[in-house]
Chimera marker file (.cmm) of the C-alpha trace (Angstrom):
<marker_set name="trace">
<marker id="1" x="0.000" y="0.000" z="0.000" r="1" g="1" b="0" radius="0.5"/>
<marker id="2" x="1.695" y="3.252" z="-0.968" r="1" g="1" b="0" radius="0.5"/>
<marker id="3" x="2.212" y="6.252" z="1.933" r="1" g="1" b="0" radius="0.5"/>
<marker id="4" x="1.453" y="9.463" z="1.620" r="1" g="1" b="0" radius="0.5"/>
<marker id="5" x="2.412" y="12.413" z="4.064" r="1" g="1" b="0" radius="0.5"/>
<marker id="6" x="0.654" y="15.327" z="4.530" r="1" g="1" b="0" radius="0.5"/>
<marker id="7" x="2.459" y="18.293" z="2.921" r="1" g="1" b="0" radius="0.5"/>
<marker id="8" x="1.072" y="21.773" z="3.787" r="1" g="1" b="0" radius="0.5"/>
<marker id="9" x="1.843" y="24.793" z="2.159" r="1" g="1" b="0" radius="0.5"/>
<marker id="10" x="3.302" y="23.549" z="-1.022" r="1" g="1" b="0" radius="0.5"/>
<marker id="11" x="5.184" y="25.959" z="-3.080" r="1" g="1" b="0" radius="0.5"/>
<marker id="12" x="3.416" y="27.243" z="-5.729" r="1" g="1" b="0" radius="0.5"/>
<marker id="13" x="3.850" y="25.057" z="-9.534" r="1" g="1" b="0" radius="0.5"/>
<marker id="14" x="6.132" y="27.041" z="-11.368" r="1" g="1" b="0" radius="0.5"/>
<marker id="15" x="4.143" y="28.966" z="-14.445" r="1" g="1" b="0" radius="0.5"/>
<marker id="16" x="6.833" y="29.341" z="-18.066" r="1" g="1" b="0" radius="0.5"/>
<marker id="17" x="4.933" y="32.610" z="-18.419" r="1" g="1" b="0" radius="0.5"/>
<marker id="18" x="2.845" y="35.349" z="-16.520" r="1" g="1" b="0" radius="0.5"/>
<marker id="19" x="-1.201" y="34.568" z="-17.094" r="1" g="1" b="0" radius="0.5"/>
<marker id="20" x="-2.859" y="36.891" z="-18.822" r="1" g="1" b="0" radius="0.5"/>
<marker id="21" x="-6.299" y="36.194" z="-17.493" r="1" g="1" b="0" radius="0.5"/>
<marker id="22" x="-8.198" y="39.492" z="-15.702" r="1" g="1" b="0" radius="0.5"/>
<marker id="23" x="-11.867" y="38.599" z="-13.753" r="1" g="1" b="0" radius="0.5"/>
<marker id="24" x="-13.959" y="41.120" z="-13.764" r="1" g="1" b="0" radius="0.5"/>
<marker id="25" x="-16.710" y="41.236" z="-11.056" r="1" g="1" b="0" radius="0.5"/>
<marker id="26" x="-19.891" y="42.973" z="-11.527" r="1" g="1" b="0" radius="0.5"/>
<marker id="27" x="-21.485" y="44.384" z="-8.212" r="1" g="1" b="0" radius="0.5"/>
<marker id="28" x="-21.634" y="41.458" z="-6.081" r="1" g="1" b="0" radius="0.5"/>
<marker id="29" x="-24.309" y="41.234" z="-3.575" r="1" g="1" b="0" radius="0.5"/>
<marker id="30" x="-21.761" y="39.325" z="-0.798" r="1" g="1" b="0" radius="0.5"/>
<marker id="31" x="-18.475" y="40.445" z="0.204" r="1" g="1" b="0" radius="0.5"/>
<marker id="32" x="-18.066" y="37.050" z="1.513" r="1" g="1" b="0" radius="0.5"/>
<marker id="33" x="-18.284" y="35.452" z="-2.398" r="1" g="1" b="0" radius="0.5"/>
<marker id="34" x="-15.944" y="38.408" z="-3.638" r="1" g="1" b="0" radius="0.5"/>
<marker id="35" x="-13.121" y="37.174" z="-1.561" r="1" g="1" b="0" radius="0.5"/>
<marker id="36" x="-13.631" y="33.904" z="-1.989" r="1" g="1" b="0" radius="0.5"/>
<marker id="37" x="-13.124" y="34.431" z="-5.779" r="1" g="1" b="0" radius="0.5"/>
<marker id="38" x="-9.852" y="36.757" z="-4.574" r="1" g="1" b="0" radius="0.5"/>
<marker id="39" x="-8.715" y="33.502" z="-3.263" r="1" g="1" b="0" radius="0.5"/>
<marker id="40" x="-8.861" y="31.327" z="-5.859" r="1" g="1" b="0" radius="0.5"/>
<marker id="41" x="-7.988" y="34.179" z="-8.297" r="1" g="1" b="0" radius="0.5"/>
<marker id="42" x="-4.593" y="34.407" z="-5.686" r="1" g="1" b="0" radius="0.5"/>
<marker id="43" x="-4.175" y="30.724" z="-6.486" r="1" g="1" b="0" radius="0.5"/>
<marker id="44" x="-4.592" y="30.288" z="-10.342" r="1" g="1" b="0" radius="0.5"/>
<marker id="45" x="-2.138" y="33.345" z="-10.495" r="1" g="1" b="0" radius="0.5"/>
<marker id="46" x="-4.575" y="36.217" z="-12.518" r="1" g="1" b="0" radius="0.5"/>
<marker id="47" x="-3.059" y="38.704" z="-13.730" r="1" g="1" b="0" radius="0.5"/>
<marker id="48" x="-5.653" y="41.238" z="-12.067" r="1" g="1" b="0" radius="0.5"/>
<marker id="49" x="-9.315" y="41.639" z="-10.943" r="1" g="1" b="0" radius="0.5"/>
<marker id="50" x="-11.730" y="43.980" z="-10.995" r="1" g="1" b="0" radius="0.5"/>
<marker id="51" x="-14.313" y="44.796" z="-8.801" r="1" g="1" b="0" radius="0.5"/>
<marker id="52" x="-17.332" y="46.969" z="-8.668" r="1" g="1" b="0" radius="0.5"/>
<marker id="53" x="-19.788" y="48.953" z="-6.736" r="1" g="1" b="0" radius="0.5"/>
<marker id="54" x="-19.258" y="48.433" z="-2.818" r="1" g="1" b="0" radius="0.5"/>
<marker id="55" x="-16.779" y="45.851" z="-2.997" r="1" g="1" b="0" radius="0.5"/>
<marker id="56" x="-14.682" y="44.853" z="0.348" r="1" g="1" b="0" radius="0.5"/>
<marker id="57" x="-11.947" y="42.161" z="0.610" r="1" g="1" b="0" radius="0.5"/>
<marker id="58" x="-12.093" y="40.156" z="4.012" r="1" g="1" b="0" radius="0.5"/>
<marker id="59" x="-9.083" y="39.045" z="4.251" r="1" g="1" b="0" radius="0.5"/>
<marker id="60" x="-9.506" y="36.115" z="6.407" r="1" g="1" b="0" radius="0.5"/>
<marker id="61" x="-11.674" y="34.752" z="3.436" r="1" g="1" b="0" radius="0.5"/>
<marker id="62" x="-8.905" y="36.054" z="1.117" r="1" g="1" b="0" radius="0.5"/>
<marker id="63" x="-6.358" y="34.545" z="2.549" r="1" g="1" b="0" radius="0.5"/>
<marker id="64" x="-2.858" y="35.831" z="0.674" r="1" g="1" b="0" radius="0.5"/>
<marker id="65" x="-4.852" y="35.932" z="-2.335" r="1" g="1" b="0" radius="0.5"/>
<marker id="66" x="-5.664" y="39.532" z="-1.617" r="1" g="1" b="0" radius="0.5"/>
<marker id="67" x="-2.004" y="40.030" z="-0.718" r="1" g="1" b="0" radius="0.5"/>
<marker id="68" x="-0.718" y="38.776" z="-4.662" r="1" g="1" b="0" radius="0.5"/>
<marker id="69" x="-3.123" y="39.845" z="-6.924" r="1" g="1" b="0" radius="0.5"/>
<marker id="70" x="-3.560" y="43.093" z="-8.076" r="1" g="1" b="0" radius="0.5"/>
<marker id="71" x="-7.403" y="44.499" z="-7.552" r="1" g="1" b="0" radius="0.5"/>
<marker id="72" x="-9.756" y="47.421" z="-9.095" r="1" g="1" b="0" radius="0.5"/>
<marker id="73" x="-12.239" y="48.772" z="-7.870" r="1" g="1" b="0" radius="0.5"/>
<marker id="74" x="-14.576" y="50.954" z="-10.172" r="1" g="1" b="0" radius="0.5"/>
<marker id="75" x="-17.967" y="52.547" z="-9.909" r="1" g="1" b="0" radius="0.5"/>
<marker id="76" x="-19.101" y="50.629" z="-12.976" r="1" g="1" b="0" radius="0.5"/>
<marker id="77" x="-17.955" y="47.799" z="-15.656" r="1" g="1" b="0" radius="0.5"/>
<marker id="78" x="-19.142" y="48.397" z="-19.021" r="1" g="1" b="0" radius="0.5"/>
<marker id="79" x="-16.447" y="51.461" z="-19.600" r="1" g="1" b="0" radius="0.5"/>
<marker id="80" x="-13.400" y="49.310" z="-17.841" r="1" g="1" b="0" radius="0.5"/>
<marker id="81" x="-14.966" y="45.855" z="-20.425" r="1" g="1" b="0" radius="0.5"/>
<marker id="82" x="-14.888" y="47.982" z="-23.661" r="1" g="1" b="0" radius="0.5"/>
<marker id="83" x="-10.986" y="49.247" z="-22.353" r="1" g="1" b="0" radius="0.5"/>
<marker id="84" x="-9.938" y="45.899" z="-22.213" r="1" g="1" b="0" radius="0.5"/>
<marker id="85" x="-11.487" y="44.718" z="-25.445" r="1" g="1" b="0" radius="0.5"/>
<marker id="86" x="-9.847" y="47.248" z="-27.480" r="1" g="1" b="0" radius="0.5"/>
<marker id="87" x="-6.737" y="46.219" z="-25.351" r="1" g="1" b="0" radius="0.5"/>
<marker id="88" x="-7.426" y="42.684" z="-27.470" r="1" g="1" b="0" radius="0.5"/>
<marker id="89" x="-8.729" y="40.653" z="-25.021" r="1" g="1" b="0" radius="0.5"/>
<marker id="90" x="-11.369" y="38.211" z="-25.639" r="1" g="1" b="0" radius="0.5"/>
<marker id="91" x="-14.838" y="38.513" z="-22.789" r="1" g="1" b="0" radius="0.5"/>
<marker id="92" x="-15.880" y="35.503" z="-21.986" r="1" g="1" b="0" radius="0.5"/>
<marker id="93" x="-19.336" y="36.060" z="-19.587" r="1" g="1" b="0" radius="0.5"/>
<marker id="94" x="-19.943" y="33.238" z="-17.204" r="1" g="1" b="0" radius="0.5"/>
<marker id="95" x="-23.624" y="33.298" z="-16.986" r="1" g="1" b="0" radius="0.5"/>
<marker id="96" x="-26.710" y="31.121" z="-18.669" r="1" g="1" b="0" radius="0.5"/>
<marker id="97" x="-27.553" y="32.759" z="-22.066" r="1" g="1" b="0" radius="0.5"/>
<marker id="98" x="-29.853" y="31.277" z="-25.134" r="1" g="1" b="0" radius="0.5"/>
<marker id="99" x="-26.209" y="31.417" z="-26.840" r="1" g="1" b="0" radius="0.5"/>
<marker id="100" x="-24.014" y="30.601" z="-23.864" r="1" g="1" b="0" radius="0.5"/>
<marker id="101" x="-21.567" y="27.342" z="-24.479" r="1" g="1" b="0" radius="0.5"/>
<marker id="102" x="-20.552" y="24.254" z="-22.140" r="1" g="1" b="0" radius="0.5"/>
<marker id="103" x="-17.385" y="25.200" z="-20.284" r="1" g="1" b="0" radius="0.5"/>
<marker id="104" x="-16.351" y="21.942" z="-20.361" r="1" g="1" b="0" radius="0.5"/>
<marker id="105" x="-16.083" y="22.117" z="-24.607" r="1" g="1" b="0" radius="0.5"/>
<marker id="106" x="-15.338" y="26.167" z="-24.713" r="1" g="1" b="0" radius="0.5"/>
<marker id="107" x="-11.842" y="26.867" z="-25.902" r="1" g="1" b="0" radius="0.5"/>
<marker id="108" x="-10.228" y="29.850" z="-23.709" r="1" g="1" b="0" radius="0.5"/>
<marker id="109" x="-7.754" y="32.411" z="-25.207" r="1" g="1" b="0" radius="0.5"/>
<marker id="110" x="-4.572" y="33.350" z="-23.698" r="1" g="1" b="0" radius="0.5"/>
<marker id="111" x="-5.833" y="36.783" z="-23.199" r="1" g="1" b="0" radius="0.5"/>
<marker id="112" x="-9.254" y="36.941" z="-21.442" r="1" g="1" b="0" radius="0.5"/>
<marker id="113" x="-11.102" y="38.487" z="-19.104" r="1" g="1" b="0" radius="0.5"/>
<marker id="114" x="-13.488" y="36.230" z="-17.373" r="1" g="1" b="0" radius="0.5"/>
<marker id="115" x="-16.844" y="38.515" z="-16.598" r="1" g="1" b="0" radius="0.5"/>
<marker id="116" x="-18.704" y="37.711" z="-13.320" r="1" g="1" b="0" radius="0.5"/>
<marker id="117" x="-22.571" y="38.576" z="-12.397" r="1" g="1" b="0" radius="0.5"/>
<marker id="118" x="-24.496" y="39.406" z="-9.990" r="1" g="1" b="0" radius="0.5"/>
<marker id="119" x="-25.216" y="36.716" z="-7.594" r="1" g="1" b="0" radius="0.5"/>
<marker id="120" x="-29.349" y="37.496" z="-7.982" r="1" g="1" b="0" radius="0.5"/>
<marker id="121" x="-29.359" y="39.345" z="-11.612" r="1" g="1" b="0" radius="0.5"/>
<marker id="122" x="-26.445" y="38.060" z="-13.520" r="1" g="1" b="0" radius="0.5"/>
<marker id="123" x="-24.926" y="39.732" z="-15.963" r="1" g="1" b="0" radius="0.5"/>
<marker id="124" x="-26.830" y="42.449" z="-17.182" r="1" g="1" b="0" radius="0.5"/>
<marker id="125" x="-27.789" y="43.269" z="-21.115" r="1" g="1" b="0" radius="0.5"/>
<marker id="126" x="-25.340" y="46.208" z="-21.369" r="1" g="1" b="0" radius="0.5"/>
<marker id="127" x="-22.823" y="43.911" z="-20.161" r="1" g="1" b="0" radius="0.5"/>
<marker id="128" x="-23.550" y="41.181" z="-22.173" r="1" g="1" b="0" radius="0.5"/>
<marker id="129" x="-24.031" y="43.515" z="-25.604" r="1" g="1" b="0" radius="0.5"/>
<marker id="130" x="-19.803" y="43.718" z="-24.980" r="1" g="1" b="0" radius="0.5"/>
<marker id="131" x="-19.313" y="40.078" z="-24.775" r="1" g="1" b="0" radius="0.5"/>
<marker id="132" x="-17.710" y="38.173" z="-27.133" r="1" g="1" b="0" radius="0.5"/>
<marker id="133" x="-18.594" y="34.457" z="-25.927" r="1" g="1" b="0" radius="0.5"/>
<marker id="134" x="-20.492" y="33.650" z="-23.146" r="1" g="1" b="0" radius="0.5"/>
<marker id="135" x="-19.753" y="30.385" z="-21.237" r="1" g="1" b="0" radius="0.5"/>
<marker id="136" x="-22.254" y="28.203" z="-18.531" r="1" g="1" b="0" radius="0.5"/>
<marker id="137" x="-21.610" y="25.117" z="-16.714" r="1" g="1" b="0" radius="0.5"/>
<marker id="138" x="-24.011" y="22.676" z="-16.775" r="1" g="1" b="0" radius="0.5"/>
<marker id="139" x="-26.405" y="22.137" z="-13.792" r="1" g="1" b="0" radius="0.5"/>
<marker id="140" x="-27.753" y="18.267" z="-12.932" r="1" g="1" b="0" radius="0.5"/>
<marker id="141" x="-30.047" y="19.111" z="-10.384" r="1" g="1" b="0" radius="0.5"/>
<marker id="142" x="-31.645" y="22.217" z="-8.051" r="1" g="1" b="0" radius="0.5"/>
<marker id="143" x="-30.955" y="24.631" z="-7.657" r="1" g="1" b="0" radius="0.5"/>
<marker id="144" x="-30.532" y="25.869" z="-11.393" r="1" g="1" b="0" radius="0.5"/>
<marker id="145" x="-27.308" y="27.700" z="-11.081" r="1" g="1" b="0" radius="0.5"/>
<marker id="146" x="-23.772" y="27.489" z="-8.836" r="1" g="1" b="0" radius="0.5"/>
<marker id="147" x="-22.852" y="29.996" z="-6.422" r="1" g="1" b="0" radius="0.5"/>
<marker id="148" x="-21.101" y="32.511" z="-8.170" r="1" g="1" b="0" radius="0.5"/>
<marker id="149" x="-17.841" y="31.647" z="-5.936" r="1" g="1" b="0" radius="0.5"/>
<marker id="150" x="-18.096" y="28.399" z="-6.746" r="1" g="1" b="0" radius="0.5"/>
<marker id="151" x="-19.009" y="28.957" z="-10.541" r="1" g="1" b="0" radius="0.5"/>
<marker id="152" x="-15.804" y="31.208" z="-10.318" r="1" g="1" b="0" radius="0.5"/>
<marker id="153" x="-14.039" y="28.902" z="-9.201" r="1" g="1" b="0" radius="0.5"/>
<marker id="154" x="-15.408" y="25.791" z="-11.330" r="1" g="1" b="0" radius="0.5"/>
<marker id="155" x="-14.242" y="28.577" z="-14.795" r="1" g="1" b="0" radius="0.5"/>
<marker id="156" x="-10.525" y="29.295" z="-13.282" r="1" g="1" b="0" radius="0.5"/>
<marker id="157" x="-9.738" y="25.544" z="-13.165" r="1" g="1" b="0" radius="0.5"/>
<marker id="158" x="-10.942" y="25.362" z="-16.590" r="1" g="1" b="0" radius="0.5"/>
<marker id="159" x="-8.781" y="28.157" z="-17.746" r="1" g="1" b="0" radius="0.5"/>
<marker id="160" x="-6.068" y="27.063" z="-15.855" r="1" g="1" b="0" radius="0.5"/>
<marker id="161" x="-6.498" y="23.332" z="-16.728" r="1" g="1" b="0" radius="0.5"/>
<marker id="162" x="-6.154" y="24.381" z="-20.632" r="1" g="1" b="0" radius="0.5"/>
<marker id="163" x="-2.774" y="26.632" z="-19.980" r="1" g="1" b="0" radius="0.5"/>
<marker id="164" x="-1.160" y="24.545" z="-16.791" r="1" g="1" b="0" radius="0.5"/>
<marker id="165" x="2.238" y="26.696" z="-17.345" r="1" g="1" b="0" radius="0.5"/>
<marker id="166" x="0.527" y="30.320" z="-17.830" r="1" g="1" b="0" radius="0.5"/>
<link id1="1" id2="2" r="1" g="1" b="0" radius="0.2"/>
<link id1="2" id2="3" r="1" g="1" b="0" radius="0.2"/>
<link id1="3" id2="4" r="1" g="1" b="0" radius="0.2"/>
<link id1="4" id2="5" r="1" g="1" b="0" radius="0.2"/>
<link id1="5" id2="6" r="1" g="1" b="0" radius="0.2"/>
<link id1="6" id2="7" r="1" g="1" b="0" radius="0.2"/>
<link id1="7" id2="8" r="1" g="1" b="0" radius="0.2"/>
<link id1="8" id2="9" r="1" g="1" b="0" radius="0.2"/>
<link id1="9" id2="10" r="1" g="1" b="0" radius="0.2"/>
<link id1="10" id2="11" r="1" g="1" b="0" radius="0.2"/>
<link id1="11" id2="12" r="1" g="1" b="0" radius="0.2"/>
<link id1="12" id2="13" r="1" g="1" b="0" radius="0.2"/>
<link id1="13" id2="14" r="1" g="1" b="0" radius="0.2"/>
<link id1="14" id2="15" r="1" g="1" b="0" radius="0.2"/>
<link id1="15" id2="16" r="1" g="1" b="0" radius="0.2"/>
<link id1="16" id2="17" r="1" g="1" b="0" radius="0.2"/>
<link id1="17" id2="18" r="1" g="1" b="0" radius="0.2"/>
<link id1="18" id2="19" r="1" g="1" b="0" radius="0.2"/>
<link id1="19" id2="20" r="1" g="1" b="0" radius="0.2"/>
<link id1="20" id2="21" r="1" g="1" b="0" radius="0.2"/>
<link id1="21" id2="22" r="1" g="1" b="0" radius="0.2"/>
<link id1="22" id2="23" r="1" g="1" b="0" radius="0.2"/>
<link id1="23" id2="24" r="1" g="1" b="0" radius="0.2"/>
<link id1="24" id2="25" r="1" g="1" b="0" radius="0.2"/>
<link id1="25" id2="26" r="1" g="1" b="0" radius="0.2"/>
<link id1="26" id2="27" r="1" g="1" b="0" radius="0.2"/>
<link id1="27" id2="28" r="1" g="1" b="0" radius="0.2"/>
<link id1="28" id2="29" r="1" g="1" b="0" radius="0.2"/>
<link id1="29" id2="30" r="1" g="1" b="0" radius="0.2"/>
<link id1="30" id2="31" r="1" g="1" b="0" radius="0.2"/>
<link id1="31" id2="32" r="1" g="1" b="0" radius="0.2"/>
<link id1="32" id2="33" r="1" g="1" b="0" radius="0.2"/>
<link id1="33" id2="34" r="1" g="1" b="0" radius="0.2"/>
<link id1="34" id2="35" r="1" g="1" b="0" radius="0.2"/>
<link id1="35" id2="36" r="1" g="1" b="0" radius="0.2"/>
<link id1="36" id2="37" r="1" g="1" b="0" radius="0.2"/>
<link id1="37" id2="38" r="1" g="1" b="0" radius="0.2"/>
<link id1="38" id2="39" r="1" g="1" b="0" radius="0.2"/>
<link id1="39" id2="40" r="1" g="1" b="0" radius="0.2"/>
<link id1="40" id2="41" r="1" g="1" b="0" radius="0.2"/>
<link id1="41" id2="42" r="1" g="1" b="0" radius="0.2"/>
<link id1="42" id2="43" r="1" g="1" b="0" radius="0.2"/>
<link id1="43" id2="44" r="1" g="1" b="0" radius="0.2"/>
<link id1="44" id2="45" r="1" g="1" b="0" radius="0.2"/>
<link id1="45" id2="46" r="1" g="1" b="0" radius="0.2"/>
<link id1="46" id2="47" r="1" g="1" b="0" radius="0.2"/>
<link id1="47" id2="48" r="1" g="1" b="0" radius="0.2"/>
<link id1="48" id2="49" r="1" g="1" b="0" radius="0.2"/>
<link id1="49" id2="50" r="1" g="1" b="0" radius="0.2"/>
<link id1="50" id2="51" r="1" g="1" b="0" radius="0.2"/>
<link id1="51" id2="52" r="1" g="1" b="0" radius="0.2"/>
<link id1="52" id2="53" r="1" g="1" b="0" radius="0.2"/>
<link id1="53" id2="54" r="1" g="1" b="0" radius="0.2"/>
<link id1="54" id2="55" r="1" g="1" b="0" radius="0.2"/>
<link id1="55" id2="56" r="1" g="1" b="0" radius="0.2"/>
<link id1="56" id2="57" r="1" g="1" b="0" radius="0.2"/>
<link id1="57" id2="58" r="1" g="1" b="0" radius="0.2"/>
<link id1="58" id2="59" r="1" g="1" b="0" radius="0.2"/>
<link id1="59" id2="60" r="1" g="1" b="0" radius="0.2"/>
<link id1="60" id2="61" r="1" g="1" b="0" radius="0.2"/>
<link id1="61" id2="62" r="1" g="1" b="0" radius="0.2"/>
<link id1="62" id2="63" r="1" g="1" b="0" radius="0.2"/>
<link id1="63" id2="64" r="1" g="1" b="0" radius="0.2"/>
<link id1="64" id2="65" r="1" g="1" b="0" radius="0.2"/>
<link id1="65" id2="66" r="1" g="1" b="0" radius="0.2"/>
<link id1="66" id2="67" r="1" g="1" b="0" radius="0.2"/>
<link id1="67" id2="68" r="1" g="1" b="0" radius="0.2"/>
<link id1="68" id2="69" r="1" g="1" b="0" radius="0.2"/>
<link id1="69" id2="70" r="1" g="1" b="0" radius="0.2"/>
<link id1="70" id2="71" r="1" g="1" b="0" radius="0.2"/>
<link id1="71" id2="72" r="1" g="1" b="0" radius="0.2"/>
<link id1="72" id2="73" r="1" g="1" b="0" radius="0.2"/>
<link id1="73" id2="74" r="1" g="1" b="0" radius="0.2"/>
<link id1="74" id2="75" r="1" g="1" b="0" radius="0.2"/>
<link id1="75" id2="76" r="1" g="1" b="0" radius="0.2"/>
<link id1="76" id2="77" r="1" g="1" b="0" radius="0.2"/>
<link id1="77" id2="78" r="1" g="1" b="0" radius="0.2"/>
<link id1="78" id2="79" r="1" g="1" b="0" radius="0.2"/>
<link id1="79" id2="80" r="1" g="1" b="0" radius="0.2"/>
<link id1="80" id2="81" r="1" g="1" b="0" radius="0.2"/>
<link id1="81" id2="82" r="1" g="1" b="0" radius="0.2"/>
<link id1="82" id2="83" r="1" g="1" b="0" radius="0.2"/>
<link id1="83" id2="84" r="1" g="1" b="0" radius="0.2"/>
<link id1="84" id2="85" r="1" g="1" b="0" radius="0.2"/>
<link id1="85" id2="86" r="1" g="1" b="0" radius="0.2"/>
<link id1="86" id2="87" r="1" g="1" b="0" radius="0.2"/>
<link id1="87" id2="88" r="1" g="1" b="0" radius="0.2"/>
<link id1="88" id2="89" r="1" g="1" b="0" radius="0.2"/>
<link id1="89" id2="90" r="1" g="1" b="0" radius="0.2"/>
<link id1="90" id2="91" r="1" g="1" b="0" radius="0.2"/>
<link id1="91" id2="92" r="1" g="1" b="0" radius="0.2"/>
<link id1="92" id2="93" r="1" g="1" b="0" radius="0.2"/>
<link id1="93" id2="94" r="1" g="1" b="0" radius="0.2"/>
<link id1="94" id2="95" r="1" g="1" b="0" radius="0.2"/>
<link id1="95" id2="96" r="1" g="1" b="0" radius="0.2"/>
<link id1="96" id2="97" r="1" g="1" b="0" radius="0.2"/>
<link id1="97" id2="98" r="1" g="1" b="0" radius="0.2"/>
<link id1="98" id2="99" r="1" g="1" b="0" radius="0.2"/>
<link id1="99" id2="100" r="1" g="1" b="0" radius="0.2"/>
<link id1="100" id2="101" r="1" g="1" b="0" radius="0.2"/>
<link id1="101" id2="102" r="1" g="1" b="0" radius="0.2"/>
<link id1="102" id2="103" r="1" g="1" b="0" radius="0.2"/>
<link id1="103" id2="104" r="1" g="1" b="0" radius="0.2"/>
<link id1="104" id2="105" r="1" g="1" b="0" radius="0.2"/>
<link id1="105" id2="106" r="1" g="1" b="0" radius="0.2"/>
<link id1="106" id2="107" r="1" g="1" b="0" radius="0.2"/>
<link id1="107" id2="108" r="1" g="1" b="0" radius="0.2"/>
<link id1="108" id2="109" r="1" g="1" b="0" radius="0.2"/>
<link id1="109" id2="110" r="1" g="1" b="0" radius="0.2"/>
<link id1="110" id2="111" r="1" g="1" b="0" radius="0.2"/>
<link id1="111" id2="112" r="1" g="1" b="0" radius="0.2"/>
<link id1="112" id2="113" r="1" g="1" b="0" radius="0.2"/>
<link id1="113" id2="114" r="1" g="1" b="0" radius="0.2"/>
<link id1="114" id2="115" r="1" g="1" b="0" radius="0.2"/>
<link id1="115" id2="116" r="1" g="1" b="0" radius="0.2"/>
<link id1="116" id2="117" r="1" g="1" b="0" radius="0.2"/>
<link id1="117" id2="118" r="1" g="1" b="0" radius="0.2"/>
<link id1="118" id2="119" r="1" g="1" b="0" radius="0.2"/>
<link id1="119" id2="120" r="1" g="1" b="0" radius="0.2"/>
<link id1="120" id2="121" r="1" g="1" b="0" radius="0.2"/>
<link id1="121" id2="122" r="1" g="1" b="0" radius="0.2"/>
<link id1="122" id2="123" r="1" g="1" b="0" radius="0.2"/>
<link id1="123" id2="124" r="1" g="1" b="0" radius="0.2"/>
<link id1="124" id2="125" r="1" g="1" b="0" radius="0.2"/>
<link id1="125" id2="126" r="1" g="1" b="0" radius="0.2"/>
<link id1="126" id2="127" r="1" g="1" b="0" radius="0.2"/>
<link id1="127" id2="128" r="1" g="1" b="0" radius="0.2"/>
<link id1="128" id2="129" r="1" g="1" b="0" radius="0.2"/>
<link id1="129" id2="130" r="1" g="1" b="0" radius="0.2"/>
<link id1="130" id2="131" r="1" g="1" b="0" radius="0.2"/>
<link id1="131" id2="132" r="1" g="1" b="0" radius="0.2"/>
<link id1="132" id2="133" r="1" g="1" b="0" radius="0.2"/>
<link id1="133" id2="134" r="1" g="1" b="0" radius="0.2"/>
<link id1="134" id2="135" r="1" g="1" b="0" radius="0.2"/>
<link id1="135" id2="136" r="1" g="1" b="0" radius="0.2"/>
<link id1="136" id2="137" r="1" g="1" b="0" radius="0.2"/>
<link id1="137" id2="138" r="1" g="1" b="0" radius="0.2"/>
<link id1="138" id2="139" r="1" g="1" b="0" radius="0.2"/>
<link id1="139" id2="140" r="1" g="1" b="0" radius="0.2"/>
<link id1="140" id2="141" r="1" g="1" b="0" radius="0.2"/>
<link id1="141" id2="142" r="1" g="1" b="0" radius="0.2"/>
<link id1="142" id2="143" r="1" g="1" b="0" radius="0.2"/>
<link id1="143" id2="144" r="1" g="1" b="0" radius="0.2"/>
<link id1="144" id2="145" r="1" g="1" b="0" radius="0.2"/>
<link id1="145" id2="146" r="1" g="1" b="0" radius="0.2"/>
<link id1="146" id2="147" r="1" g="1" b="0" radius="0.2"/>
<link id1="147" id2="148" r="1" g="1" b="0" radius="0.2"/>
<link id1="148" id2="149" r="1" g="1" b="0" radius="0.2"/>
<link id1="149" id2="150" r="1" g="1" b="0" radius="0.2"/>
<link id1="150" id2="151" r="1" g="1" b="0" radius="0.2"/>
<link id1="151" id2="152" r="1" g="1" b="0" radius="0.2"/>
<link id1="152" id2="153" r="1" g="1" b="0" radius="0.2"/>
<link id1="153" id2="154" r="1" g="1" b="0" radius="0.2"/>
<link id1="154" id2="155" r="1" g="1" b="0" radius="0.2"/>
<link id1="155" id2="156" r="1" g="1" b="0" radius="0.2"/>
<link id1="156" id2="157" r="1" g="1" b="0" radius="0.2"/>
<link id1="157" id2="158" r="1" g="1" b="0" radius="0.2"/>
<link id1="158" id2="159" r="1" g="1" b="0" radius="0.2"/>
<link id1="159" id2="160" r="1" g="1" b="0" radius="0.2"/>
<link id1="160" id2="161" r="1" g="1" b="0" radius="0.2"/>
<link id1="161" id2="162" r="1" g="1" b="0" radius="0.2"/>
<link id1="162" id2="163" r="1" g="1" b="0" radius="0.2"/>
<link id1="163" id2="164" r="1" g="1" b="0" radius="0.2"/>
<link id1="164" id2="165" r="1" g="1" b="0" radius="0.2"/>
<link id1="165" id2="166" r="1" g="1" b="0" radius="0.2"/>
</marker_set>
């Protein structure tokens, strides 16, 4: 039977090139879902994210992820979105749409920025009018939808899983 031994703190895996993935938060509802997204942004090494509205970091939710990651705050998202797109970076909404596509068969690019909703309203239509592609991850049971931390976090792996060394 093989042994294993508990290793904590792990240094990070090494990345052959900085990511150049932003997350851009609409006003979230919960400053308790905004830093757990900082956190797993932190982890998956994003280049920067962007909050809106009223947003707070706790950083006991946060962890060090508040610590390494750059973060914006703005009033609102749709001027900051149409920066970055003519900066030549591809929006990808995470959200259910009548043209959204399956995460798990949506190929990222390199340069994204990964757009987050509203916990209650989603992504709104002047936000999604910028879009390029909008992405969903299928749902097997009730409720309909993830929490947006954990839908966050379910879209980073994915991006992450498809460029492993940045």
């Amino acid at each position: 039977m093989p042994e294993f031994v508990h290793l904590r703190h792990k240094p990070p895996s090494e990345l052959t090139r900085p990511r150049e993935l932003i997350v851009a938060c609409a006003p979230l509802r919960s400053n308790i879902n905004l830093s757990k997204i900082v956190r797993t942004a932190g982890c998956c090494a994003v280049a920067k994210l962007i909050a809106c509205g009223n947003a707070k970091v706790i950083d006991k939710i946060a962890r060090d992820g508040a610590d390494a990651l750059p973060i914006e705050i703005h009033r609102s998202l749709p001027p900051v979105l149409k920066e970055l797109r003519q900066a030549g970076y591809q929006l990808v909404g995470l959200e259910q749409t009548s043209g959204s596509r399956n995460l798990h068969h949506f190929a990222f690019q390199r340069r994204t920025v990964l757009v987050i909703g509203n916990e209650r309203l989603g992504l709104t239509d002047d936000i999604l009018a910028l879009l390029h592609q909008v992405v969903e991850i299928p749902v097997y049971g009730r409720p309909f939808s993830f929490n947006v931390a954990a839908a966050t976090d379910m879209a980073l792996y994915e991006f992450c899983r498809q460029f492993p060394h940045g």
